[in-house]
Structures are given as structure tokens and as C-alpha cells.
N, C-alpha and C positions, 0 to 999 in steps of 0.2 A: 115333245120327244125328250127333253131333258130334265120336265119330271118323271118320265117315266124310265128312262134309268138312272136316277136319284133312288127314286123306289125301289127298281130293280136290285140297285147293287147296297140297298141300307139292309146293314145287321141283323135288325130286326125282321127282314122280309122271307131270310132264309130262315130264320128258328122257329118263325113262325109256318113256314110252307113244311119246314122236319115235322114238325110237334103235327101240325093239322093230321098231314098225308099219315101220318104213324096213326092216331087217332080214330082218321076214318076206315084205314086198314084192321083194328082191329074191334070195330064197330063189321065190318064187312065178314070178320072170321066168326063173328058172335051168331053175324045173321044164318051163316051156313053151319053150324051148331058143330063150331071149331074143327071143324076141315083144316089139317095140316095142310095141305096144296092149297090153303088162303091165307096162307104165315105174311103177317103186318110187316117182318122186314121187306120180303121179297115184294108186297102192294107199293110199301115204301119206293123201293128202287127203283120201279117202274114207272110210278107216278113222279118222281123227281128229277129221273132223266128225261120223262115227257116234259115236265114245266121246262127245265132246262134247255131243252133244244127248242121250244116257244118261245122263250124271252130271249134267246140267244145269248147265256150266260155260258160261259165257263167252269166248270169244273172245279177245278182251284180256288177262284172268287169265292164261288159259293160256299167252298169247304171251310176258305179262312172266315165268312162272313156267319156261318152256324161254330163256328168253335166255343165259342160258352157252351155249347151242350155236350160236347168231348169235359167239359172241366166238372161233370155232372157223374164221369164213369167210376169216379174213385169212391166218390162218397156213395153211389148205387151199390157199387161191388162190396163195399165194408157192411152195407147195409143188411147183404145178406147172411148176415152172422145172428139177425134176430130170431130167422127158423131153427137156426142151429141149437141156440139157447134155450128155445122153447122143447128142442129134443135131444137135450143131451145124453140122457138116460140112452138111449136110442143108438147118439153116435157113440158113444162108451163101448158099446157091444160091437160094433159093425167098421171103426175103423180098423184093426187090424186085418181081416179076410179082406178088407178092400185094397189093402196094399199089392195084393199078386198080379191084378189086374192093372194097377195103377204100371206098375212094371214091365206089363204085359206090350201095354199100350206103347208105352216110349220102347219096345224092344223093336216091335212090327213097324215102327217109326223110321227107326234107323234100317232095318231092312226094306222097307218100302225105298227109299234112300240110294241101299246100296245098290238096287233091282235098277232105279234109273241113272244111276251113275254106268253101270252094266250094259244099258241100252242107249247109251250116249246120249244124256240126257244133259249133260251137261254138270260139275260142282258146283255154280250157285243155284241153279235150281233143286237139285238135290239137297242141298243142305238148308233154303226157303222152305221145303218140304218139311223137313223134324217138326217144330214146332206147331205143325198143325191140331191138333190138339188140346192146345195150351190159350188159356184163354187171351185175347188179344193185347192188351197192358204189359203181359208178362211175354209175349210174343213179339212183341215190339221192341222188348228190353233187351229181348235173344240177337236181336237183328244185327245191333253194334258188333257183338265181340263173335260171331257170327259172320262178318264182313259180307252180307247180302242185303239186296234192295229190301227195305219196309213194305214194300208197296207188293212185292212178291210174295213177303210174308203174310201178308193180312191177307189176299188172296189165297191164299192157301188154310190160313184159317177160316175162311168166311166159306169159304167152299166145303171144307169138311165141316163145319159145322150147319150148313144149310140141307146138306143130304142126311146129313145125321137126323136132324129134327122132320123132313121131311120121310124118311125110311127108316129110322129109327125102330120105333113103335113098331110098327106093322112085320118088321124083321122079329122083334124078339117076339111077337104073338105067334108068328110062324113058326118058331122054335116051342114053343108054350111054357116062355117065360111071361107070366104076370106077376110079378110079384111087385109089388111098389118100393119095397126097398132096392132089388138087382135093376129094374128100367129104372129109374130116378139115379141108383151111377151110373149105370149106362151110357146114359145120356152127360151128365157132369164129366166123365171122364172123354168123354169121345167130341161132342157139342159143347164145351164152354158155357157161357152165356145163354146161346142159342138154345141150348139143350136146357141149362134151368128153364127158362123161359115156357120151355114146351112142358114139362112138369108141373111146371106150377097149374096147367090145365086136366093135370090128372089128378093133383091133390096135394094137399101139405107137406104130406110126410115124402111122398116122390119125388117133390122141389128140395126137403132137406138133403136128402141123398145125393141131387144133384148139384148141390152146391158142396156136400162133401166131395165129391167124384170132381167137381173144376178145381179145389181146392190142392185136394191129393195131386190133382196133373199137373196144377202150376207149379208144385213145389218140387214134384219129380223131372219136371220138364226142364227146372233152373238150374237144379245139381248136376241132371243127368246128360242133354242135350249138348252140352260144350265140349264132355267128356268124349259121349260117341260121334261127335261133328273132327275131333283130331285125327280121330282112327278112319276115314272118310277118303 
């Protein structure tokens, strides 16, 4: 019993059970020939709060015992500056029209906002609300002078970025947007992370976009979100 939570609770056991479960999750998306409704985070959280509640681990534990892999998000995020490079030509043209949206986005933010402050929803939850959109590093950063829970925040992000990626796509085909450059911000501006993520499965140039589109939110969401959280 007391190697076996030795095992349980060593460093290693968690990075390892993240890294597998990610892994097989999108070995499993590959199989169903990238079916969004089999997105590797969402197999992830299922498969980890199963192990979780097996070995009778904690939450917490486990989060402080996988944290080398949180110290992986800066250099991953920098990282995406190589599509950029490879299409500048590209964003040279396209980031100015992308700024109206970017705008757009943190406007219906702050209105979504003041709709549940209206419906008694409560000031910190309303204002955990703004930065949904904004990719989570930078959402995190909001949190502080922000004066709300982190933990409300990243729910908030992770939730709009998991519908994003999951209804995304299928929403602007409805519409009969295909265009790889307008879904690739789409998804950047609206999904973070999440949303690159899901472009990169429709092609290059639709992942650049959307690493432009999280780019433009995080930088609109830093200036702007503090701004319209006073008037709140």
C-alpha cells in the first residue's frame, strides 16, 4: 500500500498520465477522421478525472505534481510565431480588417457582462465573464487587478473556448463562410488556444489566422477589459 501511493503521488506519475491520456485522445480523434465531438482536451478530462477518482487522488495534488507541463505554455505560445513568419506576406494584408472584430468581440464581452449583472448574476461573476476570450496566460493576468477568483476565470475561458471549437466550424459553414483566412480568426479570436488548435486540422494558413485572431484578443483584452470592468 505504501508503494503504491509513493507511485501515486510521484511527479512523474501525473506528467506522465497528462502526456499518455492527451496522446491517446488524439490518436482516438485521428481514428474518427477528426470528429470535433472527439477533441483530445475534453478525452483528456474525462480520462483524468476517471484515473483520479481510482486512485483516490486529489485534485490539487495532482495539479501541483503535473506543473512542469503548465511551465511548457510560454514557450508553446511563443512558438506560434513560426506560422506567422512563414506568412507574413499574408498578415501584412489581413491584420488591419481583423481589428473590427477584434473590437467586436471584447464589446459583446462587456455586454454579455452587463446582461448578467442585470439578471442578478452577481459582480464577480460578471466580470470572471470579460475575459473569456482571451487566451488563458493572459486571462489569468486579468484576474488580479480584476479582483476575481482565477479558478472562475479559466472556467470561463475553457468553457468558451470548448464550444467554440466544438460549434465553431459547423456555425460558420451554416452561414457559408469557408474561407480559411475569416474561420482561422474566428476561431483565434473567439477559442484562444483551443481554437488554434482546431485549425491547425483544417490547414496552415487557417492555424496562421488563428494565432493571429488569439493574438489580436490577448492584446485587445489587456488594454481594453480593465477599462470596461470600471464602468461595471
Amino acid at each position: 500500500m505504501q508503494a503504491f501511493l509513493h507511485l501515486r503521488d510521484h511527479p512523474l506519475t501525473a506528467i506522465m498520465v497528462t502526456v499518455i491520456t492527451f496522446l491517446a485522445g488524439e490518436m482516438l480523434q485521428r481514428c474518427l477522421r477528426g470528429n470535433a465531438l472527439a477533441n483530445p482536451v475534453i478525452f483528456s478530462i474525462i480520462v483524468v478525472n476517471l484515473y483520479l477518482l481510482s486512485v483516490g487522488q486529489d485534485y490539487f495534488s495532482y495539479l501541483k505534481n503535473a506543473s512542469p507541463i503548465q511551465l511548457m505554455l510560454g514557450p508553446a505560445t511563443v512558438a506560434l510565431a513560426v506560422p506567422l513568419y512563414r506568412h507574413m506576406a499574408l498578415i501584412r494584408k489581413a491584420w488591419a480588417w481583423a481589428l473590427l472584430p477584434t473590437c467586436a468581440i471584447v464589446f459583446s464581452a462587456a455586454a454579455f457582462a452587463a446582461l448578467m449583472l442585470w439578471q442578478g448574476g452577481g459582480r464577480e461573476l460578471a466580470l470572471a465573464s470579460l475575459p473569456r476570450s482571451v487566451t488563458t496566460p493572459v486571462a489569468l493576468a486579468l484576474a488580479g487587478p480584476l479582483e476575481v477568483s482565477s479558478s472562475l476565470v479559466v472556467f470561463f475561458v475553457f468553457a468558451t473556448g470548448l464550444s467554440g471549437v466544438l460549434f465553431g466550424v459547423p456555425l460558420l459553414r451554416l452561414f457559408g463562410i469557408r474561407s480559411e483566412q475569416a474561420t482561422g480568426l474566428s476561431l483565434g479570436l473567439t477559442c484562444h488556444a483551443l481554437g488554434v488548435m482546431r485549425a491547425l486540422q483544417i490547414s496552415e494558413k487557417c492555424a496562421v489566422f488563428a494565432v493571429l485572431g488569439m493574438g489580436l484578443m490577448a492584446a485587445a483584452g489587456a488594454l481594453l477589459i480593465p477599462l470596461v470592468a470600471r464602468h461595471l
